[in-house]
N, C-alpha and C positions, 0 to 999 in steps of 0.2 A: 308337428303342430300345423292345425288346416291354418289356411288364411284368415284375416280377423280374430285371431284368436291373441290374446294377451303377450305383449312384450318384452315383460320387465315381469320375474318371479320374485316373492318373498316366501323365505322357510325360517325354523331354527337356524342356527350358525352350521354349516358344515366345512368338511375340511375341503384348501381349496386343491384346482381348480374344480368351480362347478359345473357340473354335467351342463350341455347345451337346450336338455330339454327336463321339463320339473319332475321329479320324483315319485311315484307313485305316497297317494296319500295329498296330491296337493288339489285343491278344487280351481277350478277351469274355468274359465265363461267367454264365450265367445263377444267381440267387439263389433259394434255395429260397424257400416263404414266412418259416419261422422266420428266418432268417438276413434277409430284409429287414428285417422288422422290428426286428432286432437296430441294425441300420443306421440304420434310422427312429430307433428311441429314442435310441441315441447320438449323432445330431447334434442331437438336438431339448434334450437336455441340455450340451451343447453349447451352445445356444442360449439359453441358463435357462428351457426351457419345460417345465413340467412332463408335458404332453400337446400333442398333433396339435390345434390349434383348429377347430374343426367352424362356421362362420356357417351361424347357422339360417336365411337366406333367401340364399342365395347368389348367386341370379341378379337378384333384387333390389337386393339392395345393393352388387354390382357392376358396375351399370350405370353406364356410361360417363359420361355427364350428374350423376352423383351428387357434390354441392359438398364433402363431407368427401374422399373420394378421390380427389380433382380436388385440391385445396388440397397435401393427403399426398403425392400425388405429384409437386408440384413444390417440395415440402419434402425429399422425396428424392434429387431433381436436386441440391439445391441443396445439400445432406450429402456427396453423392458427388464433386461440384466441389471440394467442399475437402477429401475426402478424396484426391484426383485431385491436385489442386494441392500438395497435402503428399508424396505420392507423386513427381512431377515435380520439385517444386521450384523452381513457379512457377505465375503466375497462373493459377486458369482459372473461366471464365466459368458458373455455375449455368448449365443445359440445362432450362428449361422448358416444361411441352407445351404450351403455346398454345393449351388449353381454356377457362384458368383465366384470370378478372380477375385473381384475389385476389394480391396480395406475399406471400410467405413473409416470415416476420420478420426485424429483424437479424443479422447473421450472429452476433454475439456472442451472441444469444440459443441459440441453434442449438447452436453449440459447447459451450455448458457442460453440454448433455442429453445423459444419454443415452439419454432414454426421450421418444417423443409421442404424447401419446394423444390422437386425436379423437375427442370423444363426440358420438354422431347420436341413441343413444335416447333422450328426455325427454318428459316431458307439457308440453304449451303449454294456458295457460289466458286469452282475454281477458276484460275489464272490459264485461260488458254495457253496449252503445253505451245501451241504455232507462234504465239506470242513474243514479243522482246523481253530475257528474264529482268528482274527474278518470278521465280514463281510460287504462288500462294494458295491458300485456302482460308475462303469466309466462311464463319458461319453467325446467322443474325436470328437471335430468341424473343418469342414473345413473350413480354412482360407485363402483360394487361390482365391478367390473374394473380397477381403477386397480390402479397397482402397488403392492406392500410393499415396505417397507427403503428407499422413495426419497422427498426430500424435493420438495416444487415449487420451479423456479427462474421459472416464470411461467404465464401463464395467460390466455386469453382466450376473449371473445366475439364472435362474427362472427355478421353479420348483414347484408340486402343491403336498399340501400334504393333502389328504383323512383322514378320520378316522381312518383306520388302526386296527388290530386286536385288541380283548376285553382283553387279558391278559394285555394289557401295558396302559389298558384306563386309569387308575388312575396314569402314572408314568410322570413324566418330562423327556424329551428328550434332549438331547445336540446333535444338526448336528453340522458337521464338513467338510467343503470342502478343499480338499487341491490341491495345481498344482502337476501333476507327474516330478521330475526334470528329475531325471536318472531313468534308468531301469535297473536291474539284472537279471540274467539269474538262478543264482541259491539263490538270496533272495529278501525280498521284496524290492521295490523301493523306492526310495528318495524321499520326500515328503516337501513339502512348504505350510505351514497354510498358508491360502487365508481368510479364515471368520469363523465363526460359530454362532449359532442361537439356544437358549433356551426357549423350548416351552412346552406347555400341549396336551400328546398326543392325546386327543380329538382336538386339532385345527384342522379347514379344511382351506384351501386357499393357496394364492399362497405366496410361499416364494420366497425370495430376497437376493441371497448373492453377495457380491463385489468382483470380480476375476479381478480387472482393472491391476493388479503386472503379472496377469498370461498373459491375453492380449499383455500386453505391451512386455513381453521376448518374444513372440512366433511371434511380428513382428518385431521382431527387428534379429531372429531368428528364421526361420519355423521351422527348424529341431528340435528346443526345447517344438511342439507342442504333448506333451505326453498326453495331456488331464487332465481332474479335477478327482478326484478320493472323494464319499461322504461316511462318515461317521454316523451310528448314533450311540449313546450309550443312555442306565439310568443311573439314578444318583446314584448307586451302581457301575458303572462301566460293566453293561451287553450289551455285542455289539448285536444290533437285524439285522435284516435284514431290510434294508431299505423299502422293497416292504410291508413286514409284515408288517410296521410303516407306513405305508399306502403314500409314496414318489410313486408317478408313473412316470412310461418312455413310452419309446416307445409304449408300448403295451395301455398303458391308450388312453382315449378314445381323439379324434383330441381337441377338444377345452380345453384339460387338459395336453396334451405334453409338455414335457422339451424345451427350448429354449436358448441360449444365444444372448445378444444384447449387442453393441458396442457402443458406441460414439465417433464421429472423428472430429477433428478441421484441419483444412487444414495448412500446417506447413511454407505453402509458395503461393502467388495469382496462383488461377487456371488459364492454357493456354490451349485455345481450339485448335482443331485439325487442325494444320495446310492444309491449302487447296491450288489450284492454285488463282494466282492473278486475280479477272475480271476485267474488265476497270468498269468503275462508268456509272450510266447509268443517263442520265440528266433527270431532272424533264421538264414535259412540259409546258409553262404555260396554264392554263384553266382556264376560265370566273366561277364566281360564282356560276352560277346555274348550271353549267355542270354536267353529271354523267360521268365518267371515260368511256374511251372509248373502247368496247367489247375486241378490240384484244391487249390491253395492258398489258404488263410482269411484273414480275415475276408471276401475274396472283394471287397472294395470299390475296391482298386486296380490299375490296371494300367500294367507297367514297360515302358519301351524304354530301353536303355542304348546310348551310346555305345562302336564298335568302334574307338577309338582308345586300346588298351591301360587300362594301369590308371586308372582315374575318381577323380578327387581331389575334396574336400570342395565341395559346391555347392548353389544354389539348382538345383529340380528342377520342371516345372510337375505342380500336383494340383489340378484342378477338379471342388468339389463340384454337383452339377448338382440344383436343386429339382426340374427340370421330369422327372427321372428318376425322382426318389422318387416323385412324382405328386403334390406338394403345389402346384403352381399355383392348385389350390382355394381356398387362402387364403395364399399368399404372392402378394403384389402383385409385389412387385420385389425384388431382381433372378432371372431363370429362374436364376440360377446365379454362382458368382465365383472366382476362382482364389485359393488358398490357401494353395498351394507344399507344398514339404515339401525339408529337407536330408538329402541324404545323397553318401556318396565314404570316400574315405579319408584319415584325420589321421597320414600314415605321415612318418617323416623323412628329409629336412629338410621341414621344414614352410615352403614357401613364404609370401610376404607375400600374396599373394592367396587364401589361405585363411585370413584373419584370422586369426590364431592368438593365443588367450594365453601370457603370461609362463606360467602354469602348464603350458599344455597344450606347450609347446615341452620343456619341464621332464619332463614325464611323459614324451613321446616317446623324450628321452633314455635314461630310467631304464627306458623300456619294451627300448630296443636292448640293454641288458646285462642284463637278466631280465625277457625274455619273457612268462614262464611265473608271475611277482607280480605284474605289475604291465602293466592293459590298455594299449593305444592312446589317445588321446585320442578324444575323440567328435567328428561330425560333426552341429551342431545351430543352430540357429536366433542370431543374436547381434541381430538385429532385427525386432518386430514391428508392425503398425499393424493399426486397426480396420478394421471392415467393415459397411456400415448395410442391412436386414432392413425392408422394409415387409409388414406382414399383416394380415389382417381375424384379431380373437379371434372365441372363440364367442359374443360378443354384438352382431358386425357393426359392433365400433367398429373403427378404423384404428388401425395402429399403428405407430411407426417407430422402432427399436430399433436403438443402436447397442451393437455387441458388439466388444471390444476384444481385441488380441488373436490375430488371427483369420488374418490374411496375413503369412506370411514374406516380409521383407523383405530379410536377408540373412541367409548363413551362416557358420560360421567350427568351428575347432577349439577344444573345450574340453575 
């Protein structure tokens, strides 16, 4: 599909998933520029996003090898399995790409967010090896992209630990992460046990500490964002250097870098972005077999109706497509997802298979002996479920957002 051309398809129901581009049989219409845009913004409010996220190094930091976006996207898999499995109404097995070491966390964890944030930008600082021990590693994240209105339901630190030098192969390691509280100008700093983890320094893979205590102060106050400061020792009490002990940062290779991730629950319903009022724009009626007619607005969707006389209240498919908009730039996943829309007729009798309410059967009635006071019942949605959003913001962090809400799941007469 050229550019300006429509981003969001409507057809009959088909089975899913839907193809990413529409069907032969479906009519086209190219979008001005204003009118995309229009398009753009309202799904992106929609979205609760105030603007289009612009990542300032994009081919950078979506490079394939990259351990936040590796991690993100089989935290995605693993969101959509259950949102899959909720759908179905039965098990089904997280789909991960086989990039990644790393576990996504418990599923319990998972479900209570609705917000993940990986943060990749921080300054890392070590403990000069010439120095008097012990010795350490900082590393301090920006959190000036996190979200508002949402509280943390957890928090971690990941970090990949290598083999590490042959003197310490046979010892036990005790890591230590702590949050920096305060800072001293002339001794060491204040320090807040956060986790620790007892291993054999031949393990390689990624570790996992819980810094949810440190998160939580640092949004509650930024000023108190001094950073995690890591520890390692043996079990004699010899402090090594973390790099020796084979811990890599910055400098390790991209699919092996430090990362922290977030989870956030929304502490109160999200409100989209307030806009101007439009007047409501009438539906027109059209004969069954009709196709929607070339120069009709908002211009985003396109109809194919069923020639089998009159169309009774139903799910109908409507696929919003990212990769039409042109935002593949920073949405990770998915190119696109089906989001339905109801429509038909709520005429009477109102069969059981248009779910109808006690009201709307009610209405129907009073609509056959006056018409003309009193409408039809409506043709609308009686179930929905969420739908989860992976994207880079404009600071190249990852993001995995679940928006609720979003997929018709059934319809009925109201």
């Amino acid at each position: 599909m050229g550019a300006g051309e429509v981003g969001v398809h409507r057809a009959g129901q088909r089975q899913r998933p839907p193809p990413p581009l529409p069907a032969a049989g479906f009519l086209q219409r190219r979008l001005s520029g204003g009118e995309r845009r229009d398009v753009q913004r309202e799904i992106l409010a929609v979205l609760g996003l105030p603007g289009r996220p612009r990542p300032r190094a994009p081919a950078a930091a979506r490079a394939p090898a990259a351990a936040a976006p590796l991690f993100m996207l089989d935290l995605y898999h693993a969101v959509a399995g259950e949102e899959e499995a909720e759908e179905e109404e039965a098990v089904s097995r997280p789909v991960l790409t086989g990039l990644s070491t790393q576990s996504p966390p418990p599923g319990s964890v998972v479900s209570r967010a609705d917000t993940v944030v990986s943060l990749v930008n921080m300054v890392e600082q070590d403990r000069d090896t010439s120095s008097p021990k012990p010795y350490w590693k900082e590393f301090r994240f920006d959190l000036t992209q996190v979200p508002t209105g949402e509280s943390v339901t957890a928090a971690e630190f990941r970090i990949y630990k290598a083999r590490g030098a042959t003197r310490h192969a046979n010892s036990t390691l005790h890591i230590s992460i702590y949050e920096i509280a305060v800072e001293h100008s002339n001794r060491e700093s204040d320090l807040f046990l956060l986790d620790t983890q007892d291993l054999h320094a031949g393990t390689e893979g990624w570790l996992v500490f819980d810094v949810t205590a440190a998160s939580n102060h640092w949004l509650v106050d930024r000023k108190y964002n001094l950073g995690l400061r890591l520890y390692v020792e043996t079990d004699d009490g010899l402090s090594v250097d973390p790099g020796s002990a084979g811990l890599l940062g910055r400098r390790g290779p991209r699919s092996k870098q430090p990362f922290m991730v977030t989870f956030f629950r929304a502490s109160t319903s999200p409100v989209r972005v307030t806009r101007a009022a439009r007047a409501p724009r009438r539906r027109q009626p059209k004969k069954t077999n009709d196709l929607p007619h070339p120069n009709k607005l908002p211009g985003i969707f396109d109809d194919v109706h069923a020639a089998d006389g009159r169309q009774v209240c139903r799910r109908h498919e409507l696929y919003v497509s990212f990769q039409d908009l042109g935002w593949l730039d920073w949405v990770i996943a998915p190119q696109g997802y089906s989001a339905y829309y109801c429509e038909g007729e709520c005429a009477f009798p109102l069969d059981s298979c248009m779910n109808a309410t006690n009201h709307a059967i009610l209405q129907s009635l009073v609509h056959l002996m006056k018409p003309e006071a009193v409408p039809k019942a409506c043709c609308a949605p009686t179930k929905l479920s969420a739908t989860s959003v992976l994207y880079y913001d404009s600071n190249n962090n990852v993001i995995l957002k679940k928006h609720r809400n979003m997929v018709v799941k059934s319809c009925g007469c109201h």
